[in-house]
N, C-alpha and C positions, 0 to 999 in steps of 0.2 A: 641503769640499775642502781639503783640507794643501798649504798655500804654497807653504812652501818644496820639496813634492814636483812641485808643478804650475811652480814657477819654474827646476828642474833640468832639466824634463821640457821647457822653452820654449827653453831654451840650444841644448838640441840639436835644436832644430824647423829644418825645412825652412822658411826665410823667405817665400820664392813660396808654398810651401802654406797659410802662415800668411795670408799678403794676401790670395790668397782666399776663405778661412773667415770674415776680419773683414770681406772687400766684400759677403758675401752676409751674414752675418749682421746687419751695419752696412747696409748699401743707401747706404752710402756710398760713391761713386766717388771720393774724395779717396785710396783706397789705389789707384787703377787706375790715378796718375798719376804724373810726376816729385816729389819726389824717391822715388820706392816702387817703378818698373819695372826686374822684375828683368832682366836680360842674358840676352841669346841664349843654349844650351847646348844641344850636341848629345850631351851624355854618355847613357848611360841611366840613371844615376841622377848629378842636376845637380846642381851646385856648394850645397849647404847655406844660402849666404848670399845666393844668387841676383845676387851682383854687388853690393851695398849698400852701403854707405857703412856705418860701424859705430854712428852714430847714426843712422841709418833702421833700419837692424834691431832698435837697442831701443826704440826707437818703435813699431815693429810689437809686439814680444813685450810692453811695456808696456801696448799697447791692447789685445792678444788678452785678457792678463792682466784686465782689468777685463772688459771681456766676459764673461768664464768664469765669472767673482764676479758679473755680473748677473743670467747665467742662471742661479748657481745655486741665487741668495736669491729669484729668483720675479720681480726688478724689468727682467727683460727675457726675449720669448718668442722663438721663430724665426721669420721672418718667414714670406712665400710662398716657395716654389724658384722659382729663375730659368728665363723662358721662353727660348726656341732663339736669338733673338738678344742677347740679355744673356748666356748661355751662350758664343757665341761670341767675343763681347768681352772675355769675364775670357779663360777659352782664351787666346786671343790676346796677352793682355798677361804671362798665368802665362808662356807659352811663348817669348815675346820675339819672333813671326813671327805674320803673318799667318795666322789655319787657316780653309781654306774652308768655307762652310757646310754643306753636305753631311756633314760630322762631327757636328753638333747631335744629330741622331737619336739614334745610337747611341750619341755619350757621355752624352748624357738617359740612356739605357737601363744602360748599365752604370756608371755614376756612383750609380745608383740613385732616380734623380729620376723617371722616367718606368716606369712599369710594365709591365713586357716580355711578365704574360702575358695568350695568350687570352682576350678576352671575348664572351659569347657575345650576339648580337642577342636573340635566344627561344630563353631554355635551353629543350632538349629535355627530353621526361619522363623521368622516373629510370630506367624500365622501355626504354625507347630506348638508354640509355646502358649497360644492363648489357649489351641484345643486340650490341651495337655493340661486337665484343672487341679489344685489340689486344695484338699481340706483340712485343717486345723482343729483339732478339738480342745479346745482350754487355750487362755491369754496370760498363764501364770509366768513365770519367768524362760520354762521351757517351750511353750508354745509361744513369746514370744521372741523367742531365738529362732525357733523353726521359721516363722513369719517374715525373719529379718532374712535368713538367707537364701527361700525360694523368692524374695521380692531380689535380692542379689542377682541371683539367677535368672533372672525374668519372667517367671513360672507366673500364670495366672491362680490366684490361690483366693481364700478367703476363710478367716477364722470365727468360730462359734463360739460364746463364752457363756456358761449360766448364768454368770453374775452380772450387777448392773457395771461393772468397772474392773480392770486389767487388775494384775497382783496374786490372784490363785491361792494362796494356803494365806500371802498376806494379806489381802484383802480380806479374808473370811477368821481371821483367829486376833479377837481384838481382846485378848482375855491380859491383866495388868502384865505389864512390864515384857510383854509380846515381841521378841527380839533375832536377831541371830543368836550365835556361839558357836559363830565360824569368824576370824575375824573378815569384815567386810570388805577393806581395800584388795580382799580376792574373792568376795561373794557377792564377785559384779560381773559382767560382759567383758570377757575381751578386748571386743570393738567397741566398748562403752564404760572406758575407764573413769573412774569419777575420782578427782582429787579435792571434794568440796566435803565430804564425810564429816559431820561433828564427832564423830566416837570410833574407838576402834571395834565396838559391840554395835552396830547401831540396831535402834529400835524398834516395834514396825509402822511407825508412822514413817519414818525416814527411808524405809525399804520399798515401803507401797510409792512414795514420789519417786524414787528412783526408776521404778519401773513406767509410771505414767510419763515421769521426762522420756525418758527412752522411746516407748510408744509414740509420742510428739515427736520427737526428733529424727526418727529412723520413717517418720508417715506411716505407720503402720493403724493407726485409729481407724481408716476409714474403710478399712478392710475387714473390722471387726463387726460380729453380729455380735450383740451383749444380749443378757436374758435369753438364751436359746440354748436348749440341750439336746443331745441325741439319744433317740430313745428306741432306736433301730438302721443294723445295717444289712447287707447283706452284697456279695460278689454278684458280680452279671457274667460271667462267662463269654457268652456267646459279644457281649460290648466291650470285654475286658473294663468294666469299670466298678464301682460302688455305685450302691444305690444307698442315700443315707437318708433317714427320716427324722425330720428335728422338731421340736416344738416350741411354742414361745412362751413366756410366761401368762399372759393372758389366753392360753391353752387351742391358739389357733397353731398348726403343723401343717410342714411344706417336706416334699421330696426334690432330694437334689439331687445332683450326681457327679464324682469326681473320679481321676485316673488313681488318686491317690490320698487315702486317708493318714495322719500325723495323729496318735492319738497322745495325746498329753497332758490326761487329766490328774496326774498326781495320783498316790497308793492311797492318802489321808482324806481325801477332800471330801470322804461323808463319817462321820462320827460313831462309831459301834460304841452301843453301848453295853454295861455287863448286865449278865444276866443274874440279877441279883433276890435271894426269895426275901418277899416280902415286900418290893419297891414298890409296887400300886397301892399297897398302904400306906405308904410312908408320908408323911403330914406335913413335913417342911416341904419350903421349894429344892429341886435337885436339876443340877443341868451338867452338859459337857464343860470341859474346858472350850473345848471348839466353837461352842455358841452359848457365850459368857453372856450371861445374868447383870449387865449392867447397873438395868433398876431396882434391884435387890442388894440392901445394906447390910454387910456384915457386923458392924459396931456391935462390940457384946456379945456375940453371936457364938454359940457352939459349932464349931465348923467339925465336918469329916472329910477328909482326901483320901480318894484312893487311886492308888499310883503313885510311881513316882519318875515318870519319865521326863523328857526335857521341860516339858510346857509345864508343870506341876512345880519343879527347878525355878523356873522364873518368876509363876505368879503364887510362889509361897511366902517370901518376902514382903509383900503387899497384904494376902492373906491374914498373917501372921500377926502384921501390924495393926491390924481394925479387928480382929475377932477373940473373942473372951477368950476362946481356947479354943486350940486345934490339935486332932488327931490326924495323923498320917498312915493308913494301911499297904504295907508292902508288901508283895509277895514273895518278892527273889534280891537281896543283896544287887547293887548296881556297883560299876565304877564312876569314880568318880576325882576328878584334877584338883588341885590347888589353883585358886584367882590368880589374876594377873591383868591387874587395870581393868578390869571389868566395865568397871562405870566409870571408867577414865576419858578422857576428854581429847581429840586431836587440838591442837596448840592452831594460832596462826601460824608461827614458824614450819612445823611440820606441813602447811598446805603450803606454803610458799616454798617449800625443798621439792615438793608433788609437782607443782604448777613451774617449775622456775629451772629446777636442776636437771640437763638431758637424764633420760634412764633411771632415775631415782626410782621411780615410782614400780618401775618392775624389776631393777635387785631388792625395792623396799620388801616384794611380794616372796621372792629366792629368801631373802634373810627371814622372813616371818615363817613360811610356809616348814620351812626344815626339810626334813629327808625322811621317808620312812620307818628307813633305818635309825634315824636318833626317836622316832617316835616309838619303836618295838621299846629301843632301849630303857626310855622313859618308861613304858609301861611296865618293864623289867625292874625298875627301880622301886618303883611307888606302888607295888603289889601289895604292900602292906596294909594299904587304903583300905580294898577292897575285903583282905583277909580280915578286919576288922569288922568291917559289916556283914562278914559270914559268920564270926563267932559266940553272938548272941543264940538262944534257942528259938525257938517258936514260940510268943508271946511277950518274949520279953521286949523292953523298950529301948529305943535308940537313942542316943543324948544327940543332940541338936547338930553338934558339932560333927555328925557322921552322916551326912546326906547322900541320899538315893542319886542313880544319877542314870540316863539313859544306857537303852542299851547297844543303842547305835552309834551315841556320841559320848562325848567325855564331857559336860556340862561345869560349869564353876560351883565349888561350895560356896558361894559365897549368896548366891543365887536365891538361894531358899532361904539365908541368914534375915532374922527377924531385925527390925530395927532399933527393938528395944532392946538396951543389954541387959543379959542376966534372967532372961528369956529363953525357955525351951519348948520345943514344940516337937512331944514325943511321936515315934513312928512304931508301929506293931507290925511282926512281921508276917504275921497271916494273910491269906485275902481277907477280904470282909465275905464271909458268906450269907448275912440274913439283915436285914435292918429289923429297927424296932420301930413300929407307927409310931413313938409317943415322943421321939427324938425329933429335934428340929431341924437342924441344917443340915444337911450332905451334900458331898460334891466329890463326885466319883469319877474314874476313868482311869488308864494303863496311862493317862496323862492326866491328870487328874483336875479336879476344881471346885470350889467352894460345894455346895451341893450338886455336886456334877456328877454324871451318871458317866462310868468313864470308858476310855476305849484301849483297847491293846493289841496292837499286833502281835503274833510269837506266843501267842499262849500258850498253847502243846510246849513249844519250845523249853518257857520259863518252867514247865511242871518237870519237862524232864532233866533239867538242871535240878531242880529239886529234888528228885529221885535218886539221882548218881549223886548229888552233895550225901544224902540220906544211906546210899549203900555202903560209900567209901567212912560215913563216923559208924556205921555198924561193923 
């Protein structure tokens, strides 16, 4: 192990991450106490030094440091993993709050301490197991989980994907700056921890290889049928099976039959779009965000957004920066977070704490992830955000600086931020109801895009939100 590589690499260690690596690896509780408890933090990725005093945290990196050079001359082994209540205790102290027990399970599970898959009482015979077929529909991230652990189980299986290649929502959504806004070192596999990540955002080129490594690495490719969709099922009673009917893209169809259908094809994966009067006249090009308009140059370009959900969030900054002007049509106030390393960068050092330090990598996930509980809290705190972007009227405009934000996630403002300063890219809070044919560009949807005709789940929903915001200022 190189020192001075592994003492660069402790500098920039998450301190809380590090207390817990040394309490479990040490089975010393002397780090779960004063002076060592890090501070409360509701960020989603917390404060570095956890609150410390600057000789506590080189006390910690000094011990981890010997640690490292114990294990790695042979003079110290890893000890047992911690059971559910020792589990909740570090918890608790990493996190600076109390976390109910009812957590223990599942961070056992994906911490990777506890083993998530099926075990069988009396494995069945092999010849049981071939007859016993199962089918897959979609190769996206959860189809291919389902894939990996009936192949676990010895299940004879075999998955259908429409598309020419594995990835599902990322495969098919290539619209600019196409990303998470989850951080990724936990919008991965369990069983397929990746400590190679460039970003703590990553993007979705890097999302779609994650998942083709995986597909390679777990042999799942040869199981897959690509270009095939189902486009009829139905029960057999009297065979106890499916009868499923699929078609290929070159429009030749085969009947198959399995004991059990996985259906996994995502809520997103076809594009609604609005129904808007007047869009068959309308004279520019117009598309989804979902099936982004490539060969169509914005430069100069009068752009319209409608929506303002997550996808709209990431490729508005891009938008924003090639086109003469852009308007944004909202219908419903969103919330929406404050940045935080967004388009920040993982270090070498931080993959070498991943790849190098026992356990880092799943307290790093405990320390990022937080607690429900500090997450209510937070949205308790920063209500304001949101009250902001409810108290414009209908028509009026939104300064730049107050971005729409999903309404299933909490999306970065920084997301939509244009690159040029001094730059606003007003938002109206109407739907768009009618286009005008003589207008050039649109780009519509509940996610919206360049001339994108756009989509939205929850519509009812957002009206009736509208309605009750509307009875309670009456």
């Amino acid at each position: 192990m190189n020192a001075s590589e592994r003492d660069a690499a402790l500098q920039q260690a998450s301190v809380p991450t590090l207390l817990m690596c040394l309490a479990q690896i040490t089975g010393d509780d002397t780090w779960l106490k004063e002076p060592f408890l890090p501070k409360r933090d509701i960020s989603i990725f917390a404060e570095p030094t956890g609150g410390l005093s600057p000789q506590a945290q080189q006390a910690v990196r000094e011990a981890i440091a010997r640690v490292l050079d114990e294990l790695h001359s042979g003079q110290r082994t890893l000890p047992p993993l911690p059971d559910e209540a020792q589990l909740v205790e570090m918890m608790s102290v990493c996190l600076g709050e109390r976390v109910p027990s009812e957590y223990a399970p599942l961070a056992m599970e994906e911490m990777g301490y506890r083993d998530r898959r099926v075990e069988w009482h009396t494995p069945p015979a092999a010849d049981r197991l071939e007859d016993f077929k199962a089918l897959v529909i979609g190769a996206g991230f959860t189809g291919l989980c389902a894939a990996y652990r009936l192949k676990e189980m010895g299940f004879a299986f075999e998955v259908v994907e429409k598309n020419a290649e594995v990835g599902g929502t990322w495969w098919e959504n290539t619209y600019p700056e196409s990303g998470v806004d989850t951080p990724n070192h936990f919008y991965s596999y369990s069983y397929a921890p990746n400590t190679t990540w460039t970003s703590n955002y990553s993007k979705r080129d890097e999302m779609l290889a994650y998942q083709r490594k995986v597909t390679q690495d777990q042999g799942l490719r040869e199981h897959i049928e690509f270009e095939t969709e189902v486009v009829q099922m139905r029960w057999l009673d009297d065979a106890q099976q499916w009868e499923v009917q699929t078609r290929r893209s070159d429009g030749s169809t085969r009947t198959r039959r399995a004991a059990v259908v996985i259906s996994c094809v995502g809520a997103l994966n076809r594009p609604k779009l609005t129904a808007i009067k007047g869009i068959d006249s309308f004279k520019g090009p117009w598309w989804h965000s979902a099936r982004w308009r490539h060969d169509v140059s914005l430069q100069g370009k009068r752009v319209a957004v409608i929506g303002t959900g997550a996808s709209a969030m990431q490729f508005m900054r891009t938008v924003a920066g090639q086109a003469e002007h852009v308007t944004i049509f909202q219908r419903s106030p969103q919330w929406a977070r404050p940045p935080q390393d967004y388009h920040g960068t993982v270090s070498p050092e931080s993959r070498w704490l991943l790849e190098n330090v026992p356990y880092y990598y799943a307290w790093l996930c405990v320390v990022s992830i937080r607690s429900d509980v500090a997450l209510r809290r937070w949205l308790a705190a920063h209500c304001a955000v949101r009250s902001e972007l409810a108290a414009p009227r209908a028509g009026d405009e939104l300064p730049q600086r107050q971005p729409a934000a999903s309404a299933h996630r909490l999306p970065h403002e920084s997301d939509r931020r244009p690159p040029r300063p001094g730059r606003e890219v007003p938002a109206r809070l109407p739907a768009l109801r009618q286009t005008h044919p003589d207008r050039q560009w649109l780009v519509s949807g509940a996610q919206a895009s360049q001339c994108v005709a756009g989509h939205r789940g929850g519509r009812s929903r957002g009206r009736q939100r509208d309605r009750r915001r509307q009875r309670r200022t009456a």
